[in-house]
C-alpha positions as CSV (number, residue, x, y, z in Angstrom):
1,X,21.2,56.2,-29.3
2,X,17.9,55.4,-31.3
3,X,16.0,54.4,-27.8
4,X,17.2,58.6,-27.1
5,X,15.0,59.7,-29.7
6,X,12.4,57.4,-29.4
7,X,9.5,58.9,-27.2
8,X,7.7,57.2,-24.3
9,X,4.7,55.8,-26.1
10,X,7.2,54.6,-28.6
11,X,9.5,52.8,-26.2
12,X,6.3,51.5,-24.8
13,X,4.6,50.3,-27.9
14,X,8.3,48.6,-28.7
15,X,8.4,46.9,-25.3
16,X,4.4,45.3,-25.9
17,X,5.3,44.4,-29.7
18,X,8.5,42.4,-28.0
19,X,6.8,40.8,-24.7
20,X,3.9,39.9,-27.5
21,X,6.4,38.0,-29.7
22,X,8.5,36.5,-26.9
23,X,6.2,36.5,-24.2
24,X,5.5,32.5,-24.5
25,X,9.6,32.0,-24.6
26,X,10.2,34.0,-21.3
27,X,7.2,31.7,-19.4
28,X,8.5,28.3,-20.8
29,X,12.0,28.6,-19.9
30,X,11.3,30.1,-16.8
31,X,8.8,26.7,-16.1
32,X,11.6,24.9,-18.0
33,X,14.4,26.2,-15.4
34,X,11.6,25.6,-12.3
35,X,11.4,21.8,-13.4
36,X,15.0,21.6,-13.5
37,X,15.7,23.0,-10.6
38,X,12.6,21.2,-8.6
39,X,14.0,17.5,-10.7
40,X,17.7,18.1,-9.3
41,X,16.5,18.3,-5.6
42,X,14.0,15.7,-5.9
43,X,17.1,13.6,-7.4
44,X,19.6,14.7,-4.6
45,X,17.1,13.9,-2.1
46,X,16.2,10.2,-3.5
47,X,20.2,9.4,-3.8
48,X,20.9,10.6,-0.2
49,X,17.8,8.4,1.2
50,X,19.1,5.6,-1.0
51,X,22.3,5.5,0.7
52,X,21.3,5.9,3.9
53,X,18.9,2.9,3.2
54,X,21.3,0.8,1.5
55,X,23.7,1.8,4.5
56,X,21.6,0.5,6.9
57,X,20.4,-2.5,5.2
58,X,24.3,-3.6,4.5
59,X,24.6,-3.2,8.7
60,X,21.6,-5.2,9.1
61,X,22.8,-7.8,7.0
62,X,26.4,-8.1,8.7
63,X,24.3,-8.5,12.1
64,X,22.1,-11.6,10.4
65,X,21.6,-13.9,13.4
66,X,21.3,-17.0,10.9
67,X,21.7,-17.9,7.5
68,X,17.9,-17.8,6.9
69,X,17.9,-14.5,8.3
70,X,21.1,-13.6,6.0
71,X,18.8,-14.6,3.1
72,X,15.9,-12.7,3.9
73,X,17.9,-9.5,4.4
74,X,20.0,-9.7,1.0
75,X,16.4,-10.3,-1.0
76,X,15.5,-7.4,1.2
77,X,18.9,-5.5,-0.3
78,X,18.4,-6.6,-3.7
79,X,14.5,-5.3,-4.0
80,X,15.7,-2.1,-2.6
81,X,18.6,-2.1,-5.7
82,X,16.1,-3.6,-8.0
83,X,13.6,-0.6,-7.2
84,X,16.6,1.6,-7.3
85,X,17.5,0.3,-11.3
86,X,13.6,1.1,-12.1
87,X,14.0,4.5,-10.5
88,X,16.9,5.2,-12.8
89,X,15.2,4.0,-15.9
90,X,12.2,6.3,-15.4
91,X,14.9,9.2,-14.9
92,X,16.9,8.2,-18.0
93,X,13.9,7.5,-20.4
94,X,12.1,11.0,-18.9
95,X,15.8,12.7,-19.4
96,X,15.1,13.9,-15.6
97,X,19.2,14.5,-15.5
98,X,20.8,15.8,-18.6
99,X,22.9,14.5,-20.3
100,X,21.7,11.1,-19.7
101,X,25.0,9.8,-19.8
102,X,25.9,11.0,-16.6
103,X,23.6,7.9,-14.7
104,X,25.4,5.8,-17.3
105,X,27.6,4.6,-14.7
106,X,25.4,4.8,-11.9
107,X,23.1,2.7,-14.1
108,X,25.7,-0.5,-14.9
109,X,26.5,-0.4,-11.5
110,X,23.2,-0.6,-9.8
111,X,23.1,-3.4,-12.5
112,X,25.9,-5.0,-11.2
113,X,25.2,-5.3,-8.0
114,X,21.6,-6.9,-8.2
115,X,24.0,-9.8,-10.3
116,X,26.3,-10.1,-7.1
117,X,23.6,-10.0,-4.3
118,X,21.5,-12.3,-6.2
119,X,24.3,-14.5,-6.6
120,X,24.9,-14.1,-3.2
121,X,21.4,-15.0,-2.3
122,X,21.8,-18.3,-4.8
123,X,24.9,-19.4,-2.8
124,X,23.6,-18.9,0.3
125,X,20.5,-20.2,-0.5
126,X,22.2,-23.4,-1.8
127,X,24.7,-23.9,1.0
128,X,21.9,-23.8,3.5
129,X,20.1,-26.6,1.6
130,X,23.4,-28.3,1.8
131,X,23.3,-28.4,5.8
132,X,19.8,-29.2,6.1
């Protein structure tokens, strides 16, 4: 009703005096909703490469021709997990992903499994020095 009888220079004026207040506003969350958008495929893309390294390290391993070469690919595996934890941290501390909480688990169990490879590694390592 009041934008009927308000004439175009008025409706004009009212539209500058609003995109002067807000202005800044509009351009950050439209940068805000760019970096989000641009940190969610960036994040898709990392987990997706991950696997598909982590899936064809694990083959590589199974196909170890001899317990030396066993123990060079887990220490392969677990630099790849241990690159993988740092990864996360930067994306937890820079709250890339929010809420945080959602690498939580993806977090303790990265976590876990650099402690079982590199306990793997540490038995292997010692049963070979047991044949030798």
């Amino acid at each position: 009703m009041v934008d009927e009888l308000l004439s175009d220079e008025e409706r004009e004026e009212a539209l500058r005096e609003w995109w002067s207040d807000n202005w800044r506003w509009i351009i950050g969350g439209v940068v805000l909703g760019v970096a989000l958008l641009v940190g969610w495929h960036y994040w898709q893309n990392y987990r997706e490469q991950r696997a598909e390294q982590a899936s064809t390290l694990y083959g590589e391993v199974q196909a170890a021709e001899s317990r030396s070469d066993f123990i060079h690919k887990m220490r392969v595996v677990l630099k790849e997990l241990k690159e993988c934890r740092t990864a996360l941290k930067i994306i937890i501390k820079k709250e890339m992903i929010k809420p945080a909480k959602k690498l939580d688990n993806i977090f303790k169990e990265t976590h876990e499994l650099i402690a079982i490879i590199a306990k793997g590694i540490e038995t292997a390592a010692h049963n070979a020095d047991k044949l030798t």
